[in-house]
Structure formats: structure tokens, C-alpha cells
One Martini backbone bead per residue (centre of mass of N, CA, C, O) as a GRO file, in nm:
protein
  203
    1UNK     BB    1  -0.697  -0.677   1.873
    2UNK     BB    2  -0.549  -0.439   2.012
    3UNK     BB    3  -0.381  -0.120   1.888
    4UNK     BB    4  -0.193   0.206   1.934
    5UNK     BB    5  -0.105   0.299   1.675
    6UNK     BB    6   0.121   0.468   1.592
    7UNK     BB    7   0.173   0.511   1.324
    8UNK     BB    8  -0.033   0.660   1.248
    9UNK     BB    9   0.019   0.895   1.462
   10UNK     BB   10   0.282   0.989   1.260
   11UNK     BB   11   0.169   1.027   1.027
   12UNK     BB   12  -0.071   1.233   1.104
   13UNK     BB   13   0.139   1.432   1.164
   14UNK     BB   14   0.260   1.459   0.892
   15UNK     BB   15   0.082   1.542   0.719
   16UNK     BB   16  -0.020   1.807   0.888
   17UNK     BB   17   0.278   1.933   0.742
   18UNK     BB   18   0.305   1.751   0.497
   19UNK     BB   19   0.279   1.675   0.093
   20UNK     BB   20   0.621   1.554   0.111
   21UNK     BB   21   0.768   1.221   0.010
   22UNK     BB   22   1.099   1.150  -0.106
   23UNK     BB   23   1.056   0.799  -0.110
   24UNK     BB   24   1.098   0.503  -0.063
   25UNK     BB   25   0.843   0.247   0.003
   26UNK     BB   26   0.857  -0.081   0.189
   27UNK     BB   27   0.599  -0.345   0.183
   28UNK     BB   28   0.496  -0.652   0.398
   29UNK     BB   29   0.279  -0.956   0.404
   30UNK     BB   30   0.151  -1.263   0.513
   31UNK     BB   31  -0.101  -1.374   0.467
   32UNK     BB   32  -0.223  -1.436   0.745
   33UNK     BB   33  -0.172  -1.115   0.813
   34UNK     BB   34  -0.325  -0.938   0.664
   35UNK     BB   35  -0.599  -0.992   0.812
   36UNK     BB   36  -0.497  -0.788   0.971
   37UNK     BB   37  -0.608  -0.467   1.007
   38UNK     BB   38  -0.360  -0.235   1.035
   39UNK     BB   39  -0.228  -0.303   0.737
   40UNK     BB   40  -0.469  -0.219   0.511
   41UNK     BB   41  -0.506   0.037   0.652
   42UNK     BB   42  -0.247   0.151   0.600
   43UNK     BB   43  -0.216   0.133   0.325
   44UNK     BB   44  -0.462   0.330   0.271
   45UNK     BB   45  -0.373   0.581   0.361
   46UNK     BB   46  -0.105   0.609   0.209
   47UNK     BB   47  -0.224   0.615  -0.084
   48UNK     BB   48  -0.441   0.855  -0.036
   49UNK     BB   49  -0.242   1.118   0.045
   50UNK     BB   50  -0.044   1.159  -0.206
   51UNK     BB   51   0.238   1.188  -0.193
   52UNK     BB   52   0.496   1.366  -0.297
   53UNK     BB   53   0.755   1.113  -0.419
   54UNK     BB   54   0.598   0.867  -0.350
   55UNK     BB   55   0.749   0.541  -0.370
   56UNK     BB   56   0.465   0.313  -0.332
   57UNK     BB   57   0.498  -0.053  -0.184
   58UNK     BB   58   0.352  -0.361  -0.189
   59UNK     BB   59   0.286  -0.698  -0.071
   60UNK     BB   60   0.166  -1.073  -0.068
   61UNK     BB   61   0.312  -1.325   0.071
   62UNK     BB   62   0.179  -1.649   0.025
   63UNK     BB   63   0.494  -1.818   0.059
   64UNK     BB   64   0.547  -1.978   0.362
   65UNK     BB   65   0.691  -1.932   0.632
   66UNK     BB   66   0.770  -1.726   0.843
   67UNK     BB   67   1.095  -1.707   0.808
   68UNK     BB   68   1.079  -1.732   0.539
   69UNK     BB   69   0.925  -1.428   0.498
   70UNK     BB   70   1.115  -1.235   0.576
   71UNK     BB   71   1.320  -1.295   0.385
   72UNK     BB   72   1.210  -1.215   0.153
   73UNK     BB   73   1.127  -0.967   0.205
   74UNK     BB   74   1.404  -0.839   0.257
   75UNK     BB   75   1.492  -0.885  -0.045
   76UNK     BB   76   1.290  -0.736  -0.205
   77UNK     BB   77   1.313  -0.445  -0.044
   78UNK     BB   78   1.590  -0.370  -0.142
   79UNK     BB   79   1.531  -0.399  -0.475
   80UNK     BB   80   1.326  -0.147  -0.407
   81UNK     BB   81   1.504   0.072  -0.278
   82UNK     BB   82   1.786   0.042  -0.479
   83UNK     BB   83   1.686   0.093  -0.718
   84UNK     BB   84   1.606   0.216  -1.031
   85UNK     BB   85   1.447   0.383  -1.231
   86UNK     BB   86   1.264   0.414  -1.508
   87UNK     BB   87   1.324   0.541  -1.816
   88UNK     BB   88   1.114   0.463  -1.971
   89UNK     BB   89   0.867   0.534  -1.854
   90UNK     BB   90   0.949   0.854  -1.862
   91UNK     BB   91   0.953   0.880  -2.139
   92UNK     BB   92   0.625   0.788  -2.202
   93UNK     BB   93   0.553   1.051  -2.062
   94UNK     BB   94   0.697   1.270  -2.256
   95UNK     BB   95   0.566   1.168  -2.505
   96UNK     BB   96   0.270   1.212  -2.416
   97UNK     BB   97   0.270   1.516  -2.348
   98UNK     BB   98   0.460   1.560  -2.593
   99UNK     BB   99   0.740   1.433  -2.755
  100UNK     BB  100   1.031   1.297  -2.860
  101UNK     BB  101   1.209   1.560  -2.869
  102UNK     BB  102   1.156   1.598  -2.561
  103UNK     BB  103   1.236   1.338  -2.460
  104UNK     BB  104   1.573   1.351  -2.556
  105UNK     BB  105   1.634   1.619  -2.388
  106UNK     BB  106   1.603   1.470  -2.109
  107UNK     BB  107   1.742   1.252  -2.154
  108UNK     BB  108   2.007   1.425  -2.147
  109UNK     BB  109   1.988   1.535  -1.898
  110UNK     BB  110   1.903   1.311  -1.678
  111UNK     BB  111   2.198   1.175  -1.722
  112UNK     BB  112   2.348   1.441  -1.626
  113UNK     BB  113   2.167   1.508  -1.316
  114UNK     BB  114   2.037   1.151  -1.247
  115UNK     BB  115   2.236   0.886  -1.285
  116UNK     BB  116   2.147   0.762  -1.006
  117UNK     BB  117   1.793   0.741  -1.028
  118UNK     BB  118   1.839   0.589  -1.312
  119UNK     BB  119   1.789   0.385  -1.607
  120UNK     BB  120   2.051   0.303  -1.851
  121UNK     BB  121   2.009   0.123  -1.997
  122UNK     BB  122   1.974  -0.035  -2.276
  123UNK     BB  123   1.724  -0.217  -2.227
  124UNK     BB  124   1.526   0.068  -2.210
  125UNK     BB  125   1.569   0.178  -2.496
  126UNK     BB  126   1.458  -0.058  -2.628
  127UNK     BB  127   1.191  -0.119  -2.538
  128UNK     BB  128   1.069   0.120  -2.629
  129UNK     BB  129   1.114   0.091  -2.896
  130UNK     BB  130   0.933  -0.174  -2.921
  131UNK     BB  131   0.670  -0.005  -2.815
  132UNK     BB  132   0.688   0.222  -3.094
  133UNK     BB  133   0.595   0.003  -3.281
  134UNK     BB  134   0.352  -0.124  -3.166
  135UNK     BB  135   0.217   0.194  -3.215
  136UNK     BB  136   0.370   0.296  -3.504
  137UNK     BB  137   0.592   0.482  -3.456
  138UNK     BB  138   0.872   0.446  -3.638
  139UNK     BB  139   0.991   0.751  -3.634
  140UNK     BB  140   1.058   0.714  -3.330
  141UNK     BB  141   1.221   0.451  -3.286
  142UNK     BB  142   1.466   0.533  -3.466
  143UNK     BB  143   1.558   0.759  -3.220
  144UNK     BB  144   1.544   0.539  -3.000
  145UNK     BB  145   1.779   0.361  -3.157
  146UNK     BB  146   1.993   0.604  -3.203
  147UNK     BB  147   2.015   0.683  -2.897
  148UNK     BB  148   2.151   0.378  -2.806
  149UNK     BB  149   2.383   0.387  -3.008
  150UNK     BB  150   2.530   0.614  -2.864
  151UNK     BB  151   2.584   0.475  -2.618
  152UNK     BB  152   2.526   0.143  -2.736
  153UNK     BB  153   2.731   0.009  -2.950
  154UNK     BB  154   2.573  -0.280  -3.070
  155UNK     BB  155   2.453  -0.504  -3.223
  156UNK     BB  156   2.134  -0.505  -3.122
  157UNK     BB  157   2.135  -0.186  -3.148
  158UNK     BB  158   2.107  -0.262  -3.510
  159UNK     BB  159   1.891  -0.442  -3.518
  160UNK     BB  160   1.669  -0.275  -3.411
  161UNK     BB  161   1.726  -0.054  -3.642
  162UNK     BB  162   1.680  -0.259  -3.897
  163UNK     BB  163   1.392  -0.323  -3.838
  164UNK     BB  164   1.265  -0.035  -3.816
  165UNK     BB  165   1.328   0.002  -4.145
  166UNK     BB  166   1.204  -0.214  -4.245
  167UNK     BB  167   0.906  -0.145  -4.140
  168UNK     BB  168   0.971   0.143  -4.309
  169UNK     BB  169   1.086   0.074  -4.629
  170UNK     BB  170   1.401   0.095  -4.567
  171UNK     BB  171   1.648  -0.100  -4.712
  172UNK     BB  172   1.939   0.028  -4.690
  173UNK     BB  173   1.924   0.098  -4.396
  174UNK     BB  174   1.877  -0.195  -4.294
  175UNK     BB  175   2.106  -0.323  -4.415
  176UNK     BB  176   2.349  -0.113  -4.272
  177UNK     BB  177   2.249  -0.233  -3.971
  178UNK     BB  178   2.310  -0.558  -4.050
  179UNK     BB  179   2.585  -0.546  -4.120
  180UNK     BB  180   2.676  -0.419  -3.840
  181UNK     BB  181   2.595  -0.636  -3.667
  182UNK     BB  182   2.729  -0.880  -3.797
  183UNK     BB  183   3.025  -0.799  -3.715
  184UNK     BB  184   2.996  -0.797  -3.414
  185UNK     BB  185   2.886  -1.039  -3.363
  186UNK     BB  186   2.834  -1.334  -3.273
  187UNK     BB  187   2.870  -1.654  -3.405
  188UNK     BB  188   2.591  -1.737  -3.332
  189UNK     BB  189   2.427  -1.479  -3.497
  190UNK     BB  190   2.486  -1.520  -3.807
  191UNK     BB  191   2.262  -1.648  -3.934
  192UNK     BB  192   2.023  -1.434  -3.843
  193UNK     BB  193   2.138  -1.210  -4.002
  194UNK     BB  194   2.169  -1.357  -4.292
  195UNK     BB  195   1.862  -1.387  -4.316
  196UNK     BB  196   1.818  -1.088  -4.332
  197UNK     BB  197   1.937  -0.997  -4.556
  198UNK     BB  198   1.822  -1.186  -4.777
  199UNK     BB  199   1.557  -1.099  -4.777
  200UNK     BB  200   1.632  -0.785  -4.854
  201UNK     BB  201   1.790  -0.815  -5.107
  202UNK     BB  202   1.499  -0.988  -5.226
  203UNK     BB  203   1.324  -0.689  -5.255
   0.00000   0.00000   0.00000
């Protein structure tokens, strides 16, 4: 089935005038029309260009009939275009290229002149923070969790503190942060916390 790739040949005029596309870009396709060839063909064109600032997203659909799976795409890409970007990401890139003092620089910049287009959630900064203790970076991961409570002063903001000082062998700091915990907490959660505290002041 031939086809006048119309998408195509938009694309191939912008990209000779432009090397930055700053949006996001979200496709979707059913398993049985993937094999349709223009729309992988698409997809590797985009992929190739590598636009400056585009964040593009593709996936493959394999559950559901036709009408079904438009329904689902259409989800998908709302999610995936209205979403904000991660700020953890962004973190460990800035992490990776120079140190945890310059990531926390940015941390307090890009919230103060990006807060519309990263995710500033706790669960962001709390996730960072035991990424950097599996990689045994423990006094990042302090800092990164002191960040976290500055934000959101919260009893698992402090559990995680105390966590992190408890595997670097601060017992007093991390007795003071799951006290603090403590106070906070549902009571759902303090026999939790107090077998945490008990196990530290038997050490």
C-alpha cells in the first residue's frame, strides 16, 4: 500500500531549517499496524534527528481491539505529555557530571524558575536519597535527605534520615530522626519505628 508520507516530508522541511524541537512528542501504535512500514520508518527518522530539547516517547500496544486501543493511546499520551519531568533524573545527571553541592544548587534554582515543568514531590527527592546509598554514597544521600525535609518536614522524611545515619554509624543522629519520626507518625506506623529505635539503643 503506497502512502504520500506527507508527516514525512513536513518533518524533512523542518528539520533543514531547525536542529531544536523543544516539546514532547508522544506516538502509539496497535501490534497489527506496526508492521505497517511508515510508522517505524517514522519513528527511526525522529529518533535519528536527534532534536535539541525533544522529548519523544513511542510505544507499542499490543492488548485490545481497534477501538479499544485508540481509547488507551489516548491516555497514555495525555500522561505522558501533561506529566512534568523528573526531577530525580535531573539530580543524578547533575550528580554524575559534577558533585551533590552543585546538584543541590540547581535543585534550589530550577525550583525557584522551573516549578511548572519538573516534579518536585517528596517521593522524588526520598528515591534519589536510597539510589545514593545503594551506590554506598551515604553522606550524599544525608544531604540529599535533609533536602527532602526541608521541602517536606514529614515523619518518612526523618525515617529516612535516620536510616541513612544508622548505616553510616551516627546512632545519636539517627536515634534523633526516627524520635522525630515517631512524634509524627500514624499510629499505624510506631511499633515500626520503635523496633527501629530499640535495636539502635541496644548497639
Amino acid at each position: 500500500m503506497e502512502t504520500n508520507k506527507w508527516a514525512f516530508r513536513l518533518e524533512k522541511e523542518y528539520f533543514e531549517n531547525h536542529k531544536e524541537l523543544p516539546v514532547k512528542v508522544y506516538m502509539s501504535m496497535g501490534e497489527i499496524e506496526f508492521f505497517y512500514p511508515p510508522f517505524p520508518e517514522f519513528v527511526n527518522t525522529i529518533e535519528n534527528r536527534k532534536y535539541k530539547g525533544l522529548k519523544f516517547k513511542w510505544e507499542l500496544l499490543r492488548e485490545g481491539r481497534h477501538f479499544s486501543v485508540i481509547s488507551e493511546a489516548l491516555s497514555r499520551g495525555l500522561k505522558n505529555i501533561y506529566s512534568k519531568d523528573s526531577i530525580y533524573e535531573l539530580m543524578i545527571k547533575f550528580i554524575n557530571d559534577k558533585d551533590i553541592d552543585f546538584a543541590i544548587k540547581q535543585y534550589y534554582l530550577l525550583k525557584q524558575q522551573s516549578s511548572n515543568q519538573y516534579n518536585f514531590t517528596e517521593s522524588e527527592l526520598n528515591s534519589l536519597g536510597y539510589f545514593l546509598l545503594g551506590m554506598n554514597k551515604v553522606d550524599d544521600a544525608i544531604k540529599i535527605f535533609k533536602l527532602n525535609i526541608e521541602s517536606y518536614p514529614e515523619w518518612n522524611c526523618y525515617v529516612s534520615l535516620g536510616e541513612a545515619y544508622m548505616i553510616k554509624g551516627n546512632k545519636l543522629m539517627a536515634i534523633k530522626n526516627y524520635e522525630m519520626a515517631l512524634k509524627m507518625s500514624p499510629k499505624s506506623k510506631h511499633e515500626q519505628i520503635k523496633e527501629h529505635l530499640e535495636n539502635l539503643r541496644k548497639k
